[in-house]
N, C-alpha and C positions, 0 to 999 in steps of 0.2 A: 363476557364480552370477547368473543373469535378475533373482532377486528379491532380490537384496540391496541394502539402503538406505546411503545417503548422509547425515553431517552437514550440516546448512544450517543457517546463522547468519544474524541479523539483529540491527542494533545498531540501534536508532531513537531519535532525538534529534527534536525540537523546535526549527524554526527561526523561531519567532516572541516575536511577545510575548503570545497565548494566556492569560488567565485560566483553571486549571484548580483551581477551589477546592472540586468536587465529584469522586468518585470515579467517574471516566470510564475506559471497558474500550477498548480499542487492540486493533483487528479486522486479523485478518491473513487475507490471501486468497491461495491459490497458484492458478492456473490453467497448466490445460495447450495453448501454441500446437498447433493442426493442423498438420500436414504441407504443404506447398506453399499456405500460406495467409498471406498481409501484411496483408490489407483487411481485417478482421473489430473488430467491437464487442464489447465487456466481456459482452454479453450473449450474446454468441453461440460462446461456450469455455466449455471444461469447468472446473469449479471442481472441482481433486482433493482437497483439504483445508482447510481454517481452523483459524483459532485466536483465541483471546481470552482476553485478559489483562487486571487492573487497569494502570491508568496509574498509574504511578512518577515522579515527580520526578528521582531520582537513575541508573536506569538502566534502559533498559528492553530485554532480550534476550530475543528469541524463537530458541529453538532446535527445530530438527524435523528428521527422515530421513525423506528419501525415494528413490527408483530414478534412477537416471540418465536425464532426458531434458532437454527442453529447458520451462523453466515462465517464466512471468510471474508478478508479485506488485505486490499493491496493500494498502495500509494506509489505515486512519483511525481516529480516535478520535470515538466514537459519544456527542456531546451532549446528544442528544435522548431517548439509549438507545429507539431502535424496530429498531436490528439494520440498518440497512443507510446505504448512504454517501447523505445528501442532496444535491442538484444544484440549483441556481436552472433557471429555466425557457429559460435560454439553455446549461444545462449543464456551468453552473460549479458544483466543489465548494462545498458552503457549510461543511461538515465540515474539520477538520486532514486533510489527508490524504499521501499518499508512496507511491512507486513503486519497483518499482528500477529501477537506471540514475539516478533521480532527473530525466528528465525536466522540462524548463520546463513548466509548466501555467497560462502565459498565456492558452490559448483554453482552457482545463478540460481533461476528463480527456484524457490521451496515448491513444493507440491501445494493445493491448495488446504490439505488435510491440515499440513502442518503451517499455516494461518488462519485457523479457524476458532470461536469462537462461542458459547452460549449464550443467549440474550433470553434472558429470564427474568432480569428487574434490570434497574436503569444500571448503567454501566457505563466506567470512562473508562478509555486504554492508553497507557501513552505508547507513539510510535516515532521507532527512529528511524528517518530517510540516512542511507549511507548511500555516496556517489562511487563508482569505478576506482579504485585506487590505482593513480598513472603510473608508468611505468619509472624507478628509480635508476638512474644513470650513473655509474660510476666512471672517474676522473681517474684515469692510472696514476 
């Protein structure tokens, strides 16, 4: 069966300490890697599906089927609500955002290689959205 789909889970938690006192929607993005391709930018893959949800406090699971291959996934929670992940001008997230694999995103976003994924039998991932860590002021 070519066309028959897969469960895919996702549990996504909150690894900050985020202010979420407005009803912000949690953007799920699957993309598909190419074939013999490492180097590539977020912008330059196929985005096979999305999904959006309210943010939940208490749990938040996205579930989806899809085919077996091999995908990438990127989350964040939409602030601003204009639909897409904000970046500062050096390319840092400024949105909550999460990968899988979960990725360090010390220099901003990962490559998509390094959130990617095999979907081969049903599968749940857990992912952690981390937000911008503000900037720390020190009082002389």
């Amino acid at each position: 069966m070519a066309d028959s789909k897969l469960p895919l889970g996702f549990n996504i938690t909150i690894t900050d300490d985020f202010k979420y006192e407005k009803n912000f929607v949690i953007h799920t993005q699957i993309y598909q890697l190419p074939e013999q391709t490492t180097e590539v930018n977020w912008a330059d893959i196929l985005e096979v599906t999305s999904h959006h949800q309210p943010y939940k406090s208490d749990s938040n699971l996205v579930e989806l089927k899809l085919p077996a291959n091999q995908y990438c996934a990127r989350f964040f929670i939409d602030t601003n609500d204009n639909q897409k992940l904000d970046v500062s001008s050096i390319g840092l997230p400024v949105e909550p955002v999460g990968f899988a694999n979960n990725p360090i995103l010390t220099f901003g976003e990962p490559a998509p290689s390094e959130a990617c994924f095999a979907l081969d039998s049903a599968l749940q991932l857990d992912i952690r959205l981390r937000a911008k860590k503000s900037k720390r002021r020190f009082k002389p």
